[in-house]
N, C-alpha and C positions, 0 to 999 in steps of 0.2 A: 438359843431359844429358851424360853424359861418353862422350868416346870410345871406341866400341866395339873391343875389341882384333882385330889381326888373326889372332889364334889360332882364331877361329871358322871361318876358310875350312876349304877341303878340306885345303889341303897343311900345317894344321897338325897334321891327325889325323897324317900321316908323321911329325912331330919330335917328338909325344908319344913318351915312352919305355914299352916294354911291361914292364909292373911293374905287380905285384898291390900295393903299400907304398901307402900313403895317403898324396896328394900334398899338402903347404899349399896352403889356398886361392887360389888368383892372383888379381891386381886385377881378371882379365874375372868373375870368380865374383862380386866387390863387387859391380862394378858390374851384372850380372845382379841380383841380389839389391837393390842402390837400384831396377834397374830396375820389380822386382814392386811395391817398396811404391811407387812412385811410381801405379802402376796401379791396386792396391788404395786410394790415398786420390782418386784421379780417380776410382775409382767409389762413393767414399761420399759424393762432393758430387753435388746434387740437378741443378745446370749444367756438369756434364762433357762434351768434346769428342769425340764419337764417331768424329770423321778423326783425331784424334790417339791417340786409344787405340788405333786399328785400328794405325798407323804403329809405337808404341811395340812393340806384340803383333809385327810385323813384321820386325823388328829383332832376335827373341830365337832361338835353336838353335831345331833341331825340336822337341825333347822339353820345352823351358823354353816355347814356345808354344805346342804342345797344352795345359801345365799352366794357362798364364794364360787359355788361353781357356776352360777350365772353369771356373775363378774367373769371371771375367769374366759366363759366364753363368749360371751361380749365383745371386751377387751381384746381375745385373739383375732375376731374376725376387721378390726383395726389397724392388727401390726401389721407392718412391710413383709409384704413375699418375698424369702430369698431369692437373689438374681439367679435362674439358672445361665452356667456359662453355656456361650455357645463353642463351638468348636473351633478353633485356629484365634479364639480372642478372651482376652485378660484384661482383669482392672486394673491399674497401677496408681502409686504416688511420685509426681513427676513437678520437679520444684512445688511441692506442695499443694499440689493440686489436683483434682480426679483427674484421670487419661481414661479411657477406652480403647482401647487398642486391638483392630481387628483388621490385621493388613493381611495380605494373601491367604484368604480364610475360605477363596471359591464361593464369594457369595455373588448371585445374582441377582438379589433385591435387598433395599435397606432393611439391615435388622430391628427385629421390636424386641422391649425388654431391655434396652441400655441402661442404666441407672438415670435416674431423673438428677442427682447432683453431679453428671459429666461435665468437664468443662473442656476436658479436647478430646477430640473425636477423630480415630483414625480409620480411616475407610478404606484406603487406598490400595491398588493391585489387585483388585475384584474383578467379577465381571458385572457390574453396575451398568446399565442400559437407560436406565431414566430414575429419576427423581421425582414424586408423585408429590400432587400437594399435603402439605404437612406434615412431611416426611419426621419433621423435626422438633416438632411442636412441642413432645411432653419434655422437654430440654429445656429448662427456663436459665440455665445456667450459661449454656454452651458455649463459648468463647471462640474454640479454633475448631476447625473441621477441614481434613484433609478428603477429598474425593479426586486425587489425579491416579493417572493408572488406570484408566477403569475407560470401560468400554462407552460412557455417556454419551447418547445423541439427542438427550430431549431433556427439558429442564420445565417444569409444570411453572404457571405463573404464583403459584402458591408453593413453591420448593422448600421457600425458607420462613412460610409463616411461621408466630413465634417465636422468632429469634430478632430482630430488629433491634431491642432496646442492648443485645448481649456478644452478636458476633461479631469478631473483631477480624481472624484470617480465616482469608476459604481459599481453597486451593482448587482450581478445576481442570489443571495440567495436564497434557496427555490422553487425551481422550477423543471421541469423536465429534463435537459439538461445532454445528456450521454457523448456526444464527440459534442467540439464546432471547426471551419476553423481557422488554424491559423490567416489565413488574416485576418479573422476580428478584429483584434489587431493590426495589421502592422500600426506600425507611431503613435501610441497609446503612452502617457506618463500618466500611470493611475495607480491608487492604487484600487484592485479589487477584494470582495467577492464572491469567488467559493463555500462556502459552502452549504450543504446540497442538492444535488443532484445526481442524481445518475450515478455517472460518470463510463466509459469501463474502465478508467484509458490505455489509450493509448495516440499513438505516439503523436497525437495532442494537449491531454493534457498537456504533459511532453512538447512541442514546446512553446506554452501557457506561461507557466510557468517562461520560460525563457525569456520572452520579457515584461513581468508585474509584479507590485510590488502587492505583497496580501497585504488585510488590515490587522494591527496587531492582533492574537489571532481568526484569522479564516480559519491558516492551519490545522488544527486538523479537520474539521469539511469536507475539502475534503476527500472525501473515497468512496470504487470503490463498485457500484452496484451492482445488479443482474447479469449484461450482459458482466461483466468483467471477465477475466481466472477465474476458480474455485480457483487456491490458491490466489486470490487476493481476491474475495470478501470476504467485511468488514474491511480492510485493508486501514490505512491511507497510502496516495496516495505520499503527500513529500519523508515521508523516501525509498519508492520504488524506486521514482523518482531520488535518488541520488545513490540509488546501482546498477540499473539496465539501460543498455540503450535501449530504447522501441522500439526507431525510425529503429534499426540496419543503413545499406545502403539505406534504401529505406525508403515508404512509408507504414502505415499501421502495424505499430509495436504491435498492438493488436496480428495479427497474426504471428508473427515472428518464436515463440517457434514450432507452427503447422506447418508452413513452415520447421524450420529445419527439425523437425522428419520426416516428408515426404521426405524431401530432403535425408535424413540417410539412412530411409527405402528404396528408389528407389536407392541408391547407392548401397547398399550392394544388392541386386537384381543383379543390373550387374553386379557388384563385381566376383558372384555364376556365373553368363552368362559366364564372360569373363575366369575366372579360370575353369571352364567346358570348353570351346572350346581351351583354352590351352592346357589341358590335350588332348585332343582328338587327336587334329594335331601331337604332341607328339608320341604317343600312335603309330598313323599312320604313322612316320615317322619310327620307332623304326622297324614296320614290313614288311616295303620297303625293310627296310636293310638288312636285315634276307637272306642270301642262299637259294636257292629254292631247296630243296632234291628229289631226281630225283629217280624214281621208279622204283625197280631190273626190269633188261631183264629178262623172263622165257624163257628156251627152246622150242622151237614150234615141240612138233611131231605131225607126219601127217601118217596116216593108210597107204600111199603108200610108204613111205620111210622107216616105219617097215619093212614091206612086203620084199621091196628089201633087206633090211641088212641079214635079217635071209636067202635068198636064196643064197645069196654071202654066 
């Protein structure tokens, strides 16, 4: 740092000359001026020395130190907050690239405070219950994201907002997850492990499916739980998926099959209604038409009209 002139004391205010004339800048002006940007680039690095910048700040006139220290704190309220870590997770360089790494850490909701240039994200072996939307958002970077292991049963249709133009693997292995939102896939270019959980094996799966590539060697490992039709469970879910269409017209193809047969059953019901009251009309037309048979005259005698015959 160069030496500070001793024009700054008191008794050089006296040998200034009193003249309004614009003086040339003097060497103390330079070096004032190296001194700012030496301050200004100590606080654009992330590892700057805060006894030395106090010192440098200390070293300047009154009025050149109030300036820097407004810079100064400016400038701080700019820089990045250290990451605090959290506990059971570290940042690493992993083929040259951020990792995050926070596996068996006991976490039961996504952490905040990741670094925003993560690019693999390990989550995995938590107890993780659901994914919330925009879990992931301030991650512009994110690339892989492991979430298997984990207790998931619910996946928000906004889980992975954010990440669409940047994720490439996602892991959702091992977990509890029956039926996931299509959306939460939508705009998705990912390679992604569905196994071993225990899926309806329904419409939304089969939609799923179709908009993501699985990782090699862990379609076998999809297969339809407890809460799927009876002839499915234990049934790998692919080969369903390409015989049968779940979705039908609508939504909800889990139930489709239940739907029809009610639809069957309430059909042939009126089927029985409407062919009874055909017959019926029929029936009553048939007896409209019918002649009406008209019932013999009997002769009327009368005890007064005997009476007269036999007297004639």
């Amino acid at each position: 740092m160069a030496q500070v002139s001793d024009t700054w004391g008191p008794e050089s205010h006296a040998k200034k000359p009193n003249t309004l004339r614009p003086q040339p800048p003097s060497s103390s002006s330079y070096d004032q001026a190296g001194l700012l940007e030496e301050i200004v680039g100590l606080q654009s690095r992330a590892s700057y020395s805060t006894q030395g910048l106090c010192q440098a700040v200390a070293m300047l006139p009154p009025a050149s130190r109030l300036l820097s220290l407004l810079l100064v704190t400016g400038m701080r309220g700019a820089m990045p907050s250290p990451w605090t870590p959290l506990q059971g997770c570290y940042v690493a360089e992993e083929a040259g690239e951020r990792t995050f790494r926070c596996s068996q850490a006991g976490l039961s909701i996504v952490p905040t405070g990741i670094p925003n240039d993560t690019r693999k994200l390990y989550l995995d072996a938590n107890q993780l219950a659901s994914v919330p939307a925009g879990a992931f958002q301030q991650l512009p970077v994110l690339e892989e994201l492991d979430l298997s292991h984990n207790a998931l049963a619910h996946l928000s249709r906004a889980a992975f907002q954010g990440l669409e133009g940047t994720l490439r693997h996602l892991d959702l292995s091992t977990n509890q997850l029956a039926s996931v939102p299509v959306e939460a896939f939508m705009g998705l270019q990912i390679q992604v492990n569905l196994s071993a959980n225990p899926w309806l094996c329904d419409c939304s799966l089969q939609e799923v499916l179709k908009r993501v590539q699985l990782v090699p060697g862990t379609g076998t490992g999809i297969v339809c739980g407890p809460g799927a039709r009876p002839d499915l469970v234990g049934q790998e879910f692919l080969p369903l998926a390409g015989e049968e269409e779940l979705c039908g017209t609508g939504r909800g193809g889990v139930h489709r099959h239940i739907d029809m047969a009610l639809l069957v059953t309430m059909g042939g019901w009126l089927a029985l209604v409407v062919g009874y009251l055909v017959h019926y009309v029929w029936q009553n037309r048939d007896e409209n038409r019918r002649p009406l048979k008209r019932a013999p005259v009997l002769p009327v005698h009368s005890e007064g009209s005997s009476t007269l015959s036999t007297v004639v």
